[in-house]
C-alpha positions as CSV (number, residue, x, y, z in Angstrom):
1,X,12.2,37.9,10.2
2,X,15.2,39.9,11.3
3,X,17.6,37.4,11.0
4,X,16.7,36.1,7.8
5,X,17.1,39.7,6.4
6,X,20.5,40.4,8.1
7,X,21.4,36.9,6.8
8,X,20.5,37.7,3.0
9,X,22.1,41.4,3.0
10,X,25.8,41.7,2.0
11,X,28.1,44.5,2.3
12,X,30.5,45.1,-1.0
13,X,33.0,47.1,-0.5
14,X,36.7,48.1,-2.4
15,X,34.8,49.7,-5.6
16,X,36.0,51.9,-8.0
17,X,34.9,55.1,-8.1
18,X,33.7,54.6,-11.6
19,X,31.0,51.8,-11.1
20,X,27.7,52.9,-10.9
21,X,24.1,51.4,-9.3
22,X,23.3,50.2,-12.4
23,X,27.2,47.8,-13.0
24,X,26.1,46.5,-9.2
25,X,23.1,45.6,-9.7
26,X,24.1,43.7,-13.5
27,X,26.6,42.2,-11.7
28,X,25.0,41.1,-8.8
29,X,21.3,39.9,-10.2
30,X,22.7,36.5,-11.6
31,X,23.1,35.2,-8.7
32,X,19.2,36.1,-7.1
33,X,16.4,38.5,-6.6
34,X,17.9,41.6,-5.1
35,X,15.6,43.5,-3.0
36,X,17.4,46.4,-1.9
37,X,20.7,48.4,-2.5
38,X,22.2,50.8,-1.0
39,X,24.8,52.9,-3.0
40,X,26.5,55.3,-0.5
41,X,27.6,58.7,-1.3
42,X,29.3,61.6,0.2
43,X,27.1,64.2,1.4
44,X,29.5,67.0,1.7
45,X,32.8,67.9,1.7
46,X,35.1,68.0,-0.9
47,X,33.8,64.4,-2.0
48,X,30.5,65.9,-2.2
49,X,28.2,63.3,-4.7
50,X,31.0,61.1,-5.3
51,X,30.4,57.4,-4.3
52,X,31.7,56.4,-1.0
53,X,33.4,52.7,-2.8
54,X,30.6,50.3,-0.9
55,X,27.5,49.1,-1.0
56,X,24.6,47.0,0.6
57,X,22.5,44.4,-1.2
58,X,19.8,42.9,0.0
59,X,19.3,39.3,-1.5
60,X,15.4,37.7,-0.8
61,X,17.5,34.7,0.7
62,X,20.2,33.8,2.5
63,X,21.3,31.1,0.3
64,X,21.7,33.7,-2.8
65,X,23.5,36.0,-0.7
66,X,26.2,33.5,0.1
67,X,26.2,32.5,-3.3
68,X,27.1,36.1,-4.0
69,X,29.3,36.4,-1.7
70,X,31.3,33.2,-2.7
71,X,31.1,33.6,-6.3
72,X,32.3,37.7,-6.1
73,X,34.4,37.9,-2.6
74,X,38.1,38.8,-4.8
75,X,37.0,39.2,-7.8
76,X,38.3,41.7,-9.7
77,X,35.9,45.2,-11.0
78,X,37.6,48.0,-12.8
79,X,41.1,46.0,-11.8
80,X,40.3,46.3,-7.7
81,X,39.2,43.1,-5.8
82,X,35.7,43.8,-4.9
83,X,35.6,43.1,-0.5
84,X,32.1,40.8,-0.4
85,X,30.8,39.8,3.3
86,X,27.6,39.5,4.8
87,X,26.6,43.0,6.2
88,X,26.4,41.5,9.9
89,X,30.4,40.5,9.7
90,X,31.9,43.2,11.6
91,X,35.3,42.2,11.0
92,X,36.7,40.3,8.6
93,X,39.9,37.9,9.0
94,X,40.6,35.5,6.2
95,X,41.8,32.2,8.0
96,X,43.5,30.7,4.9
97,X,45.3,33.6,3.7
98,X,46.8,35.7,6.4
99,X,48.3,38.3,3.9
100,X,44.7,39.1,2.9
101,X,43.1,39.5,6.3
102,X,41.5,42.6,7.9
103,X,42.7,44.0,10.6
104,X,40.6,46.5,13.0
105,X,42.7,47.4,15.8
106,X,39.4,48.7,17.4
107,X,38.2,44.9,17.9
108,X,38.6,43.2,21.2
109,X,41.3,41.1,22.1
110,X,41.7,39.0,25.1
111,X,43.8,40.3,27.7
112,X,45.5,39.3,30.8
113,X,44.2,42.0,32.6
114,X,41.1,40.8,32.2
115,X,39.5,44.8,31.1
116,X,36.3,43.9,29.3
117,X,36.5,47.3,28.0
118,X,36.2,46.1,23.9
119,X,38.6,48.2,23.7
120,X,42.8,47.1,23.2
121,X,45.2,48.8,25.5
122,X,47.4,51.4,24.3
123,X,50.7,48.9,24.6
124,X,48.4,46.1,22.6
125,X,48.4,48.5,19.7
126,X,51.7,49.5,19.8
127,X,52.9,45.8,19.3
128,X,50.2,44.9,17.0
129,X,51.7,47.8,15.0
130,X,55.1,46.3,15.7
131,X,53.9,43.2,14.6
132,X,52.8,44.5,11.5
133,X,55.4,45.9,10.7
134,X,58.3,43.2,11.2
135,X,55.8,41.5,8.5
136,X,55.8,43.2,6.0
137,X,59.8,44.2,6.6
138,X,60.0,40.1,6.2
139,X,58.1,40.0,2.9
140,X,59.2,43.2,1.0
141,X,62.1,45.2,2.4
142,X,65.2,43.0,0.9
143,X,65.6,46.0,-1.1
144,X,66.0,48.7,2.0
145,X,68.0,46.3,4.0
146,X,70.3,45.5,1.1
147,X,70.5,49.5,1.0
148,X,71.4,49.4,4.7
149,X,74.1,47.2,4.8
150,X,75.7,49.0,1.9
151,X,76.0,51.8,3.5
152,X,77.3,50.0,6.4
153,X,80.1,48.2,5.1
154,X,81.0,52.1,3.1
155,X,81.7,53.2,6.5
156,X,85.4,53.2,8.2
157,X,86.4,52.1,11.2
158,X,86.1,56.1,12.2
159,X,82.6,55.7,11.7
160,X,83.0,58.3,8.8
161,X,81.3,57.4,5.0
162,X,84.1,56.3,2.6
163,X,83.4,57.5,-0.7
């Protein structure tokens, strides 16, 4: 009984601040009987009663939740791609888009050493920070290194700026 309720419950998550319980559950009831949802808000702090942007929704069977979560996973509400797993998925990492996967350095890796800790190292952060960020230098930063070598090739041979 366990399983099949942590196999029909789906986490949604990425929502705008402006959908309410109600949009979730009109959006979501085509696609099965929804037992349960559970809208989180913040309890204090400056965010105090505002929605925390996810949800849980608790399908009567596994075979509507995936169809949820197939049918919705990207789809666009108030012009943000709603983030549709099952609740159970800790991490998610999208095999066949790499740009859209979902990282958690706090997930364990396998390491030489062998630690068994679940959690990374200090230097495997660093270079999966490194890593990251000689990606998205490749995709996006033509414009800073195109800055770069301008100023570069202003300089003399003195090192000084030429104006």
């Amino acid at each position: 009984m366990v399983d099949d309720t942590t196999e029909s419950r789906l986490y949604v998550g990425n929502l705008d601040q402006r959908i309410t319980e109600a949009n979730v559950i009109k959006i979501f009831s085509p696609f099965g009987k929804i037992i349960s949802e559970d809208f989180l808000w913040h309890t204090r702090g400056p965010k105090k009663g505002e929605p925390r942007g996810y949800v849980f929704i608790q399908y009567s069977s596994k075979e509507e939740a995936q169809l949820a979560k197939t049918e919705m996973n990207g789809r666009l509400a108030y012009g943000r791609p709603l983030v549709v797993r099952f609740a159970s998925e800790k991490y998610l990492m999208d095999a066949k888009d790499p740009a859209k996967a979902t990282f958690d350095l706090r997930k364990p890796c396998s390491s030489s050493s062998g630690g068994g800790t679940g959690q990374m190292s200090r230097s495997a952060k660093i270079a999966a920070i490194k890593n990251k960020l000689k990606a998205l230098e490749q995709e996006g930063c033509s414009f800073k290194k195109s800055k770069r070598a301008e100023s570069i090739y202003a300089c003399s041979e003195d090192g000084k700026e030429e104006e």
